[in-house]
Backbone bond lengths (Angstrom), bond angles and torsions (degrees), N, CA, C in turn:
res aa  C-N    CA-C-N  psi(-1)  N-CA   C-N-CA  omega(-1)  CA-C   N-CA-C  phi
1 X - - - 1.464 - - 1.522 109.18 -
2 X 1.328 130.32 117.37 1.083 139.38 146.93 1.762 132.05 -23.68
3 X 1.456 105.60 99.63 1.744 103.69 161.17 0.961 113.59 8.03
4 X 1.613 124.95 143.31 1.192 122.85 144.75 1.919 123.38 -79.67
5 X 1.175 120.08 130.67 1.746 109.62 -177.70 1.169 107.62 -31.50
6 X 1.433 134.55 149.33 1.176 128.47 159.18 1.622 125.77 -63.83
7 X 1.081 107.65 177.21 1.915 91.22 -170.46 1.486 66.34 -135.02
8 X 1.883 87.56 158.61 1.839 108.23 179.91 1.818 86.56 152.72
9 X 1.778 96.65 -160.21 1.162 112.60 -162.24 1.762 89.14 -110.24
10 X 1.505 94.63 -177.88 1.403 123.64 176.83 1.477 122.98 -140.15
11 X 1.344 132.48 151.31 1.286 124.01 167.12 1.762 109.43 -114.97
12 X 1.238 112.42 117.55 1.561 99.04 166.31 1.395 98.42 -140.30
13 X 1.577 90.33 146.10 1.640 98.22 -161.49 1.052 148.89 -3.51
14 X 1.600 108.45 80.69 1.185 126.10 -160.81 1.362 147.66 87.68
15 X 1.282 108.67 -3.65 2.011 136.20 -148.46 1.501 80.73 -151.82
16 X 1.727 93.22 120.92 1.779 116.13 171.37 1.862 87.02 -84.21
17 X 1.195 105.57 153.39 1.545 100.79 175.44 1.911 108.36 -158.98
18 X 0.781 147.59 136.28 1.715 141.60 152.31 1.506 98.62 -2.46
19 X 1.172 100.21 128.97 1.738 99.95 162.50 1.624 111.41 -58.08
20 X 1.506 111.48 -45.05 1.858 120.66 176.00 1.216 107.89 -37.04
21 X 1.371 104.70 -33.53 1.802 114.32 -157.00 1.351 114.22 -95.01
22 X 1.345 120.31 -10.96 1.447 121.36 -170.07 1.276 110.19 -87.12
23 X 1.616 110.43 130.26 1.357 111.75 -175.79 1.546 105.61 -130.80
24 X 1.354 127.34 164.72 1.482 130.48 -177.46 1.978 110.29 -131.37
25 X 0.929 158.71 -177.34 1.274 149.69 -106.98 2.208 73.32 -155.21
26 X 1.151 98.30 123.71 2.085 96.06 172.45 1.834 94.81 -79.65
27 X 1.336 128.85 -4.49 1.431 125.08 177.78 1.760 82.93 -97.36
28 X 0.417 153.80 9.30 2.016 149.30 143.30 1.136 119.76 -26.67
29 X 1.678 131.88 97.23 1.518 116.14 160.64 1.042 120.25 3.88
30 X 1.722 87.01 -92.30 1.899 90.70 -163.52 1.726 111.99 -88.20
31 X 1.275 118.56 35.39 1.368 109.06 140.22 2.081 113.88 -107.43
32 X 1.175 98.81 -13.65 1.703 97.85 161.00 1.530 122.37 -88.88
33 X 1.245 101.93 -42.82 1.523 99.48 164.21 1.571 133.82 -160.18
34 X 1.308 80.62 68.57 1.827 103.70 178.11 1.591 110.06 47.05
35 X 1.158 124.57 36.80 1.483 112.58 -166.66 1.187 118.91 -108.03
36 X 1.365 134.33 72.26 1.121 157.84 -130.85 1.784 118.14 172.20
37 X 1.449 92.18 151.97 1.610 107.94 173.29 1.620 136.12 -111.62
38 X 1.000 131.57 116.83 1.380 112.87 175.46 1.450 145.36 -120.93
39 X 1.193 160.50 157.14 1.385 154.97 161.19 1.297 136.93 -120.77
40 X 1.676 120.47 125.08 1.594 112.60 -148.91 1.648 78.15 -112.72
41 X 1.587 125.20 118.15 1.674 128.47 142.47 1.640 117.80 -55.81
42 X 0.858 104.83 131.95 1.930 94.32 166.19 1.525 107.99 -83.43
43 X 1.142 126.69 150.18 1.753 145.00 -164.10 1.357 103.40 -136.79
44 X 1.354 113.84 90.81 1.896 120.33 -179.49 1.953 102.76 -95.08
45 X 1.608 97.18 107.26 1.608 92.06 -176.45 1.272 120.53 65.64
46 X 1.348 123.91 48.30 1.549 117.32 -158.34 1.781 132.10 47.71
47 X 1.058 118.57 12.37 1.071 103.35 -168.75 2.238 87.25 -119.15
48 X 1.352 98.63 138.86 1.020 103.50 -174.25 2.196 121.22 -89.09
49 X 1.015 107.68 143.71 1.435 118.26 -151.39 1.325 97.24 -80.23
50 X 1.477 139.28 89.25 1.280 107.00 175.70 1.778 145.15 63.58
51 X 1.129 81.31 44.44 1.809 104.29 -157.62 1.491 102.58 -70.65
52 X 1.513 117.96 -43.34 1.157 103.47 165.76 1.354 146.28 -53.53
53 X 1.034 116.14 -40.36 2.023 149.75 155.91 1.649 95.22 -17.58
54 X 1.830 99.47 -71.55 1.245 115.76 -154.09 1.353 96.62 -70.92
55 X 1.325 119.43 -38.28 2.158 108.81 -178.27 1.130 114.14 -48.31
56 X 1.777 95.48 -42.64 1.631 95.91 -161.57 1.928 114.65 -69.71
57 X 1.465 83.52 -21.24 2.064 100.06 173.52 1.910 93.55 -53.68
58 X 1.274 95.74 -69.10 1.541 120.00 -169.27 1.520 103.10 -19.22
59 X 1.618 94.08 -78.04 2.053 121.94 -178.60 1.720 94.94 -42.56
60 X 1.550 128.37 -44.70 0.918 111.71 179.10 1.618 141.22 -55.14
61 X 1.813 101.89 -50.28 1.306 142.40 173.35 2.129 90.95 -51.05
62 X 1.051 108.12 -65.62 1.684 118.51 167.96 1.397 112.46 -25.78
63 X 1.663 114.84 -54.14 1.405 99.00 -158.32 1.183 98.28 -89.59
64 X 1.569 130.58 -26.73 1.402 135.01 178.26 1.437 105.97 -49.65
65 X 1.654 127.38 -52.59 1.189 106.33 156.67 1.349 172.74 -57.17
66 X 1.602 83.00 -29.07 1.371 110.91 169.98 1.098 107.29 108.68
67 X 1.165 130.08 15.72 1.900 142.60 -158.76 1.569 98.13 -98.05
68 X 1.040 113.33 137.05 1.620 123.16 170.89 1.678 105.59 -124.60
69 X 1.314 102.23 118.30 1.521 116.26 157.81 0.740 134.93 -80.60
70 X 1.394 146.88 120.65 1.864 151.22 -140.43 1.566 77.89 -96.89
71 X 1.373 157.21 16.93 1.248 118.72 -179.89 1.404 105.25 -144.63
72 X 1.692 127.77 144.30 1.342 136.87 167.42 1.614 120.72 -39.56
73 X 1.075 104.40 140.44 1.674 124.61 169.91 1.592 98.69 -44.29
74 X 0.995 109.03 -59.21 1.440 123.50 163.45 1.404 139.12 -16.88
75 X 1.728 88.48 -68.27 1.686 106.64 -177.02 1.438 97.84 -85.29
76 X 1.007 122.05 -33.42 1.530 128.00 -179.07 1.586 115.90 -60.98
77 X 1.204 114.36 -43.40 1.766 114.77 157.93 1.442 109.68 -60.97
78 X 1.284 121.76 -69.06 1.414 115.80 -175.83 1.494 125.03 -53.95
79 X 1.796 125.67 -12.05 1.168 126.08 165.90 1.546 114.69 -78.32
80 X 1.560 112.57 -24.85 1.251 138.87 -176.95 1.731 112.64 -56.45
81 X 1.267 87.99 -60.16 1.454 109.77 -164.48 1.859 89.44 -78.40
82 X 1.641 127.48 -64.96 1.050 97.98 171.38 1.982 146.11 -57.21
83 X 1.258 93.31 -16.69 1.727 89.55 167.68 1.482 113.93 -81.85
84 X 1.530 120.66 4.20 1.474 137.12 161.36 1.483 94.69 -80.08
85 X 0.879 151.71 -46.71 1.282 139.56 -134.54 1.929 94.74 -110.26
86 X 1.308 97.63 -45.92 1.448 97.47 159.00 1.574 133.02 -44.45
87 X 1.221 118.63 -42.47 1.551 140.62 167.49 1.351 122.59 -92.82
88 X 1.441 98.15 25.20 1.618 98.21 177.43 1.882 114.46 -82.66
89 X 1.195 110.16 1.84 1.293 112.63 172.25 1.891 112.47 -76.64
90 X 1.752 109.37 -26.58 1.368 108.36 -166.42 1.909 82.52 -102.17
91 X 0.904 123.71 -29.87 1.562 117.69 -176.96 1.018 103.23 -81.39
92 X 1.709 133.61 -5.10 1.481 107.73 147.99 1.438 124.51 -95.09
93 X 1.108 124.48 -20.87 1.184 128.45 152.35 1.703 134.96 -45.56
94 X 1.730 108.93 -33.94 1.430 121.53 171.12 1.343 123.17 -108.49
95 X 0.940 139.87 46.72 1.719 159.10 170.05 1.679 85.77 32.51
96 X 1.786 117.47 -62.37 1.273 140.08 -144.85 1.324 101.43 -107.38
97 X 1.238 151.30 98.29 1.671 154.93 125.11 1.406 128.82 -85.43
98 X 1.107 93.86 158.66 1.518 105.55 -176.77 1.572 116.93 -110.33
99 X 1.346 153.64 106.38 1.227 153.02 139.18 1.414 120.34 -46.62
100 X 0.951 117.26 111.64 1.327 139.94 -171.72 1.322 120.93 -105.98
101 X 1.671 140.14 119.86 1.384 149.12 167.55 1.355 114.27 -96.61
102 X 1.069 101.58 111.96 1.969 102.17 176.51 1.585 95.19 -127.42
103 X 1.547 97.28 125.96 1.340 107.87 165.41 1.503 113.97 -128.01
104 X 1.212 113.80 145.10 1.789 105.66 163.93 1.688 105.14 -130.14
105 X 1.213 95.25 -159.85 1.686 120.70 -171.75 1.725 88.70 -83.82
106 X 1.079 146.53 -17.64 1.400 121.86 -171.64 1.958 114.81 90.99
107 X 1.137 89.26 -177.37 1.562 97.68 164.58 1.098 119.59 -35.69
108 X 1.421 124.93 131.57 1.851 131.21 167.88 1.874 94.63 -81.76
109 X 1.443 84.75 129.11 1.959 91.85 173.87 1.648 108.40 -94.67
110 X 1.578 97.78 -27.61 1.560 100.47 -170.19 1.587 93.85 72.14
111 X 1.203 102.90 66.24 1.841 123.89 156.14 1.359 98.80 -165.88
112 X 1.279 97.06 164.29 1.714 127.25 169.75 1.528 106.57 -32.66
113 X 1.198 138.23 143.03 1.553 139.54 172.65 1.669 108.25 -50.03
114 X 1.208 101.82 -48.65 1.313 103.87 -165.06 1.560 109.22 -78.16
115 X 1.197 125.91 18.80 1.463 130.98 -153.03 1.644 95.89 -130.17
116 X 1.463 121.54 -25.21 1.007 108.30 -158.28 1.464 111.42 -104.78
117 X 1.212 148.69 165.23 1.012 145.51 -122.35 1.723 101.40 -159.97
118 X 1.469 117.98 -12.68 1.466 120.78 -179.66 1.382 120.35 -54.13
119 X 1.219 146.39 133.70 1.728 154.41 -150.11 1.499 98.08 -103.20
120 X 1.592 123.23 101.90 1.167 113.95 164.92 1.376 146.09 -23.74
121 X 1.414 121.79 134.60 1.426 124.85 179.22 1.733 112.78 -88.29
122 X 1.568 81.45 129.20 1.420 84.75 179.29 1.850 123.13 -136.22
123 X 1.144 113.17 117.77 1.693 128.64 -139.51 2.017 83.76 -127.44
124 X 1.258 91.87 124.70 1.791 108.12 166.48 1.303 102.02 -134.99
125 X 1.673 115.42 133.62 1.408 111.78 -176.40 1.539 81.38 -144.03
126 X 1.794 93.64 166.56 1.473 126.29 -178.14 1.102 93.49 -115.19
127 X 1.375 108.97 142.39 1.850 126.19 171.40 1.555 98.39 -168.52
128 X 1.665 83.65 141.07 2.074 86.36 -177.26 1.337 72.72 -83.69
129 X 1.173 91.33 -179.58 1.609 128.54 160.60 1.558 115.06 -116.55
130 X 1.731 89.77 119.15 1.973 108.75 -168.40 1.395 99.30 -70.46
131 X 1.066 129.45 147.09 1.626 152.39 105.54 1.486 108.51 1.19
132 X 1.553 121.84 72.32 1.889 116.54 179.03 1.474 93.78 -72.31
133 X 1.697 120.76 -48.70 1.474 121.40 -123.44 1.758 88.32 -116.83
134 X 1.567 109.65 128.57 1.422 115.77 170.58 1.288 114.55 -49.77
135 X 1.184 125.40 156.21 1.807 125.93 171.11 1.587 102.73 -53.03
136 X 1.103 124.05 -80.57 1.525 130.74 -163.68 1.845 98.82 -49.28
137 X 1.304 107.25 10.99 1.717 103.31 -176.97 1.813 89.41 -88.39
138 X 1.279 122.39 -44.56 1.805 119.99 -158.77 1.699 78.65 -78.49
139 X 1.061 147.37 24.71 1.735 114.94 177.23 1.516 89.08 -134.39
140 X 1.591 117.21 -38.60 1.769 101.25 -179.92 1.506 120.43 -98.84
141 X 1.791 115.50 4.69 0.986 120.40 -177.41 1.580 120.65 117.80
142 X 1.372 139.10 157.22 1.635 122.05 111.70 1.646 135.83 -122.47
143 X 1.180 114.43 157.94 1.514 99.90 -176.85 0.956 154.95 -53.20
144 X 0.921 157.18 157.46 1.449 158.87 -104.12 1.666 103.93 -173.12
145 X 1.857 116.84 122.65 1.333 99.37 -162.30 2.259 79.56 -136.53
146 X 0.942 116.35 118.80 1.419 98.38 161.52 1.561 132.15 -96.90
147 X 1.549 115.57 107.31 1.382 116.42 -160.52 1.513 100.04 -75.20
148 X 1.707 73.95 175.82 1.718 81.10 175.50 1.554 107.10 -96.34
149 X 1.342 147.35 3.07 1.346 147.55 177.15 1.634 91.27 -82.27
150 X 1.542 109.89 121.85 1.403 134.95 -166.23 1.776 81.93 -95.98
151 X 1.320 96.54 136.97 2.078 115.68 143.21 1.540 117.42 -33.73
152 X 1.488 117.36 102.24 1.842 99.91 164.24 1.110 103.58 -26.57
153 X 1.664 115.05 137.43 1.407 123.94 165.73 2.077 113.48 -69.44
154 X 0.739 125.70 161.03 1.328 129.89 176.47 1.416 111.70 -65.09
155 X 1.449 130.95 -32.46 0.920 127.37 168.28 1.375 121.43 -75.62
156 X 1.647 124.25 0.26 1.149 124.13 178.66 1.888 98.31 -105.76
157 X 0.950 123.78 -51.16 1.492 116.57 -173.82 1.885 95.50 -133.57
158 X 1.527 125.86 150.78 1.002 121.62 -172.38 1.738 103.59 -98.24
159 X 1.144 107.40 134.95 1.985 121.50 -149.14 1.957 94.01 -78.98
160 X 1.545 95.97 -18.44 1.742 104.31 -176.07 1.555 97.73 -54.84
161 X 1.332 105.85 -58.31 1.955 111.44 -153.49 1.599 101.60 -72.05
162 X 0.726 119.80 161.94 1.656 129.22 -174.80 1.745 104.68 -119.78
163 X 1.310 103.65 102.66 1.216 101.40 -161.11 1.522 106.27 -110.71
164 X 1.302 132.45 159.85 1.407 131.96 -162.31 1.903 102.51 -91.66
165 X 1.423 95.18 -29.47 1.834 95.36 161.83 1.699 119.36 -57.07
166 X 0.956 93.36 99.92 1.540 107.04 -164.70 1.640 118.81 -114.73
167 X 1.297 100.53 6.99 1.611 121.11 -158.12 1.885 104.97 -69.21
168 X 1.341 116.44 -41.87 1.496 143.35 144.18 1.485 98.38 14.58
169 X 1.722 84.43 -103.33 1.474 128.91 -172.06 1.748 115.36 -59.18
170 X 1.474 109.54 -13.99 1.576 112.45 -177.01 1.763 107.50 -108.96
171 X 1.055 102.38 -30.04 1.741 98.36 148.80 1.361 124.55 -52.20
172 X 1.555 109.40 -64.86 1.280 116.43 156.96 1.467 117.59 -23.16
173 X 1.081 132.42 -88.27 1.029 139.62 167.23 1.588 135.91 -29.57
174 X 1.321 102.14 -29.76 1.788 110.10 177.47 1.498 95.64 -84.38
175 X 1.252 126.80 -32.61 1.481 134.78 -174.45 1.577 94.22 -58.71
176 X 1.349 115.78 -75.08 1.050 144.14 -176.71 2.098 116.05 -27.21
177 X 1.289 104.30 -60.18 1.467 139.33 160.21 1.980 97.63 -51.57
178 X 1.128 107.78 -80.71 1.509 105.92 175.30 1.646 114.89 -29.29
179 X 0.752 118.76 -66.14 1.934 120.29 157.74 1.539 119.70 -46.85
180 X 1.323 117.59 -26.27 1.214 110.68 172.91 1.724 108.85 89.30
181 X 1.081 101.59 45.35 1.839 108.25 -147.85 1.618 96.27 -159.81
182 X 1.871 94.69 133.49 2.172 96.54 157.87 1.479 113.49 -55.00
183 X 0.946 113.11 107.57 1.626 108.95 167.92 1.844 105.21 -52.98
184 X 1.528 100.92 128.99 1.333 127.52 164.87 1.073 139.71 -86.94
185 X 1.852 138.85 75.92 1.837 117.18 -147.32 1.288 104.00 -100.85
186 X 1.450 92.66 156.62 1.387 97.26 166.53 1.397 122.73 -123.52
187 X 1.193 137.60 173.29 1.392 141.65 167.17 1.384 105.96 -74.60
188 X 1.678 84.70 156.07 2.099 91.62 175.27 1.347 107.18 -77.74
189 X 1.387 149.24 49.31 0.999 154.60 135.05 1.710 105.93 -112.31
190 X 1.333 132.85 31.50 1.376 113.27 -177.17 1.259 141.26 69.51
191 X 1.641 104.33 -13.58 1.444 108.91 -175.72 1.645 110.34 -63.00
192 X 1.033 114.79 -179.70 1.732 131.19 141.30 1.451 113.51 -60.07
193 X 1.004 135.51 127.17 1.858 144.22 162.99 1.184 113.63 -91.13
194 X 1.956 99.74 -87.41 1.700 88.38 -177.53 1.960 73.59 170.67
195 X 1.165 125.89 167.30 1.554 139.59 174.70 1.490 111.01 -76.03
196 X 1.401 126.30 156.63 1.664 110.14 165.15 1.276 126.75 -46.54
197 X 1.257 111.81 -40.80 1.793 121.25 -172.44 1.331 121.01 -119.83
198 X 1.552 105.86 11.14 1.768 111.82 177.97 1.170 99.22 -144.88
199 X 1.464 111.33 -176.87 1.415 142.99 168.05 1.284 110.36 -87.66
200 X 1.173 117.29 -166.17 1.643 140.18 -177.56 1.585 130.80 -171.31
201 X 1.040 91.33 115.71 1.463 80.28 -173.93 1.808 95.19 -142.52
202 X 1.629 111.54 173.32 1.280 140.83 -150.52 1.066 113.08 -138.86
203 X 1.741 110.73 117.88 1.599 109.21 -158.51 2.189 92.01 -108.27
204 X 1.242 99.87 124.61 1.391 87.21 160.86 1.750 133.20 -139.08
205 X 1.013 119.57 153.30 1.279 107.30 -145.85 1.226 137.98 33.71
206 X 0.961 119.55 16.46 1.920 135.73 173.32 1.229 115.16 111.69
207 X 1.296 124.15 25.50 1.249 153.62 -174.98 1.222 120.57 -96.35
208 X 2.026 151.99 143.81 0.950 122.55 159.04 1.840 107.70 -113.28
209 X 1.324 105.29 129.11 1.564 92.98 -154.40 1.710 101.03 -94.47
210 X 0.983 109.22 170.21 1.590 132.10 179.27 1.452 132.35 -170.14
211 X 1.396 95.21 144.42 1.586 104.13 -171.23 1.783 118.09 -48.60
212 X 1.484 106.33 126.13 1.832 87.57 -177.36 1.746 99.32 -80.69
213 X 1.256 102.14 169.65 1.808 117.61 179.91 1.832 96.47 -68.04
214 X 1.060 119.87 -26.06 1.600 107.20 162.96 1.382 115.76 -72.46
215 X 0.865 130.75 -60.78 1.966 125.40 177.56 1.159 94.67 -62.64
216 X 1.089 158.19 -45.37 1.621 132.80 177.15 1.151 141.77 -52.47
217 X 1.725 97.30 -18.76 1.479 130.88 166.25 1.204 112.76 -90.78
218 X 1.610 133.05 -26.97 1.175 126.46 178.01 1.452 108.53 -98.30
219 X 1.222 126.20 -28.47 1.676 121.31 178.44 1.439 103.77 -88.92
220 X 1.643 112.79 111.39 1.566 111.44 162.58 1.409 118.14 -20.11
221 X 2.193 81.65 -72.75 1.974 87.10 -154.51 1.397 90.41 -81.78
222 X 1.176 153.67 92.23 1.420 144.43 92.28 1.390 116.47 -89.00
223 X 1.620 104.57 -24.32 1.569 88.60 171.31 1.531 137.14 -89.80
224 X 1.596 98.10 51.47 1.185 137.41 158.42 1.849 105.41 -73.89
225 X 1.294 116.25 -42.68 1.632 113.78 -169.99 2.069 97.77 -82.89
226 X 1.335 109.92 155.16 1.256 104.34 -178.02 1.324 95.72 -111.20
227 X 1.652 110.72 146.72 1.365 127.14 175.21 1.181 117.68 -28.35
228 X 1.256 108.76 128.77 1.751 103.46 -166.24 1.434 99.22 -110.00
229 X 1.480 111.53 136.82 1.182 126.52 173.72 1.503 121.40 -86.98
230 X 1.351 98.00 -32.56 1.934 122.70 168.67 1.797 92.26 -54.97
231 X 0.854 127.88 -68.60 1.806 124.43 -159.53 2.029 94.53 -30.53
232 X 1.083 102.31 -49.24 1.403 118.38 -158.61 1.629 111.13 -66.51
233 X 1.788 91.25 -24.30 2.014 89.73 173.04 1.412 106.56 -108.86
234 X 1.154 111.82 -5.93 1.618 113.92 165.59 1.550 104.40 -61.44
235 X 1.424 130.06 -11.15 1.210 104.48 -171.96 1.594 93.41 -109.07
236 X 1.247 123.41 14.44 1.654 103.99 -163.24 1.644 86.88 -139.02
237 X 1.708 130.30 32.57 1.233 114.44 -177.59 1.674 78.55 -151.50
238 X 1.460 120.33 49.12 1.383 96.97 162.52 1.643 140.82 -71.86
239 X 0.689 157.35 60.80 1.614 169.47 -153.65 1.745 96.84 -52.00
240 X 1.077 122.62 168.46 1.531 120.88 -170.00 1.399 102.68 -107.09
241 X 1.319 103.27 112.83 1.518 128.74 164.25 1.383 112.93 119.30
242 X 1.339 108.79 12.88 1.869 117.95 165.38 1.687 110.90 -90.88
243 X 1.099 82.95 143.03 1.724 121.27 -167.28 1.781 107.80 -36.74
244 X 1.096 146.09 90.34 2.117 120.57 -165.73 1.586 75.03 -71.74
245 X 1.900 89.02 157.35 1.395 137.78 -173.80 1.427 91.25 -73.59
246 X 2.256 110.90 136.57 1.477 101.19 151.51 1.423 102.74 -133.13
247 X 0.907 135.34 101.06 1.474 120.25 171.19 1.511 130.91 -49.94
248 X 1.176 100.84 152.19 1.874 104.07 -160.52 1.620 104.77 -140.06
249 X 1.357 104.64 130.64 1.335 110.03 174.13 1.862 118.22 -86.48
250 X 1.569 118.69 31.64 1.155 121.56 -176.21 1.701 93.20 -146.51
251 X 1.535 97.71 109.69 1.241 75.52 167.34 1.941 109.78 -124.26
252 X 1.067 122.56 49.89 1.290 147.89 161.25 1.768 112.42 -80.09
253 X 1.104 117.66 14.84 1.387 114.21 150.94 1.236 133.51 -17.33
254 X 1.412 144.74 113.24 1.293 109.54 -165.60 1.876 98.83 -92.20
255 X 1.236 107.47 148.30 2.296 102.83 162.29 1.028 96.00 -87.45
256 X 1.602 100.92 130.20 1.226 138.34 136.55 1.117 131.76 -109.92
257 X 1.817 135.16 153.63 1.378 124.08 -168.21 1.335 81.56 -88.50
258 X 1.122 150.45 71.03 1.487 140.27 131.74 1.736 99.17 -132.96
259 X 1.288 139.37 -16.40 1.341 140.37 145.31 1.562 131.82 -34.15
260 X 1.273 99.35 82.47 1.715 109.98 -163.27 1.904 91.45 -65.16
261 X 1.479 95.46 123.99 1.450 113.99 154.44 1.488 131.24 -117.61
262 X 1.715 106.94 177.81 1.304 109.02 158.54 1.496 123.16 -140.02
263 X 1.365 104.95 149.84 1.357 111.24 167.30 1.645 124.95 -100.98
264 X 1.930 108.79 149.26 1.733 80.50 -155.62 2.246 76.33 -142.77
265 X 1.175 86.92 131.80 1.311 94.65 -178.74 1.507 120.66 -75.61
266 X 1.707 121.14 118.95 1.308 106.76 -169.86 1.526 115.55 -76.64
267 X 1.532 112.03 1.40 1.733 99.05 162.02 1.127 144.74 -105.89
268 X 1.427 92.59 15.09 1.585 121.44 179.89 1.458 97.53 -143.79
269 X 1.534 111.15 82.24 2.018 113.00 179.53 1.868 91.81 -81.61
270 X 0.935 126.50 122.25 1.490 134.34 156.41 1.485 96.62 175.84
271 X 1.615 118.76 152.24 1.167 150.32 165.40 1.577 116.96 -25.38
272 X 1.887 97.19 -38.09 1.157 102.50 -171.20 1.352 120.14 -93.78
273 X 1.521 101.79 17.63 1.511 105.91 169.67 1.636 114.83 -124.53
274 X 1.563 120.37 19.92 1.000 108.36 165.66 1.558 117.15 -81.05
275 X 1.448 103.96 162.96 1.538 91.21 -168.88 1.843 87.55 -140.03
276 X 1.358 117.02 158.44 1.678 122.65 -166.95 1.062 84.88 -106.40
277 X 1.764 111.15 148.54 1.382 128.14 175.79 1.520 104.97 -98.28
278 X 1.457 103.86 128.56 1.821 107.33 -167.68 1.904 93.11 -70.36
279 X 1.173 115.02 -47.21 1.485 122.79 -148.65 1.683 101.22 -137.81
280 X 1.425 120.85 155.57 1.755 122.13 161.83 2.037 100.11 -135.87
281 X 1.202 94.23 165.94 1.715 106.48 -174.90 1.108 104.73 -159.87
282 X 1.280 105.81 119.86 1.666 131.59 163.17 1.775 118.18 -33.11
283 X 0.933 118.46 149.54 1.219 127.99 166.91 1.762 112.55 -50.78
């Protein structure tokens, strides 16, 4: 049986409201055609993770689209932080939430993009983040499935912007689920990518390895994975008996089911959510 929704508030443009209560226009971009951007902060105990980091992702994801937000860097934290403060009854209850930015293009005019004149939608929601994976799952593993639905290549959509077209990664994933397994993607060159809803990473010799900012610049298809903001709290949430960071300028690793990995949840970036993959399986 499926969660119940979380209960709390909402922000849509401009108006704190019931999450139950929040509604968006069915003539909506990105409810007609995904055309929109978004960014989820993690919120440990109410207190928000680095909020700035993630705007500036956000403002980025924005200009890649072409989306203009009627509102300040400014007002946009302080609406942030207050629809936190509003939901501090479910953020004390969930240690772990997620803050979420969804913006789109607004109203469809039925004209040319550049013609239209509709004022972006802009939707911030609170949601903990549930408990999928049993405890004894981070100590014996879970599986590992590599589909055959490849990563947009970079030359088809740019992997930087965080885009609400998400259709990709949720194929991926039903494939993935059908096996009974994390779906594993890869690029149309074979590489490693990254899962729909996590990271990946490769432990070797007691090591946890990662791409350096030079091979990410020199290998096209990795820049299929988007800048990770998690690498950066992996180094400041070590817990005792996690892997220290080495960066590697090869990331042609080959998988093998004897290739100890990890999986690392992008809505919960800390140490304490990587989890070891018991097993992996071929397409």
């Amino acid at each position: 049986m499926a969660p119940s929704p979380p209960t709390g508030f909402a922000f849509v443009n401009g108006e704190i409201m019931p999450t139950d209560k929040a509604r968006v226009s069915v003539l909506d971009r990105g409810f007609l055609w995904g055309d929109g951007v978004y960014e989820v902060t993690p919120c440990f105990k109410g207190k928000l993770f680095r909020l700035d980091q993630h705007l500036e992702r956000l403002a980025s994801s924005l200009r890649f689209a072409g989306i203009t937000l009627e509102i300040s860097r400014e007002d946009l934290v302080k609406s942030t932080s207050e629809l936190v403060h509003w939901n501090r009854e479910l953020t004390s209850s969930h240690p772990i939430c997620r803050v979420g930015h969804w913006v789109t293009r607004g109203i469809e005019q039925w004209v040319p993009i550049e013609r239209g004149d509709s004022a972006a939608t802009l939707c911030i929601l609170v949601e903990p983040v549930l408990r999928i994976f049993a405890p004894e799952d981070y100590l014996t593993g879970v599986p590992l499935t590599i589909v055959s639905t490849r990563r947009t290549p970079p030359s088809a959509l740019d992997p930087r912007a965080k885009t609400t077209s998400r259709m990709n990664p949720i194929v991926a994933e039903i494939e993935g689920s059908a096996r009974g397994a994390l779906a594993l993607m890869m690029d149309v060159h074979d590489h490693v990518a990254e899962g729909p809803t996590f990271n990946f990473f490769m432990v070797r010799e007691g090591q946890l390895l990662a791409l350096s900012a030079s091979a990410l610049k020199r290998k096209s298809s990795m820049r299929t994975i988007l800048p990770l903001l998690s690498m950066k709290t992996l180094n400041i949430w070590p817990p005792s008996g996690s892997p220290p960071i080495s960066s590697s300028d090869e990331p042609r690793t080959p998988i093998t089911n004897r290739s100890p990995a990890r999986t690392n949840s992008r809505a919960a970036t800390s140490r304490r959510s990587l989890r070891p993959a018991s097993r992996r399986s071929d397409v």
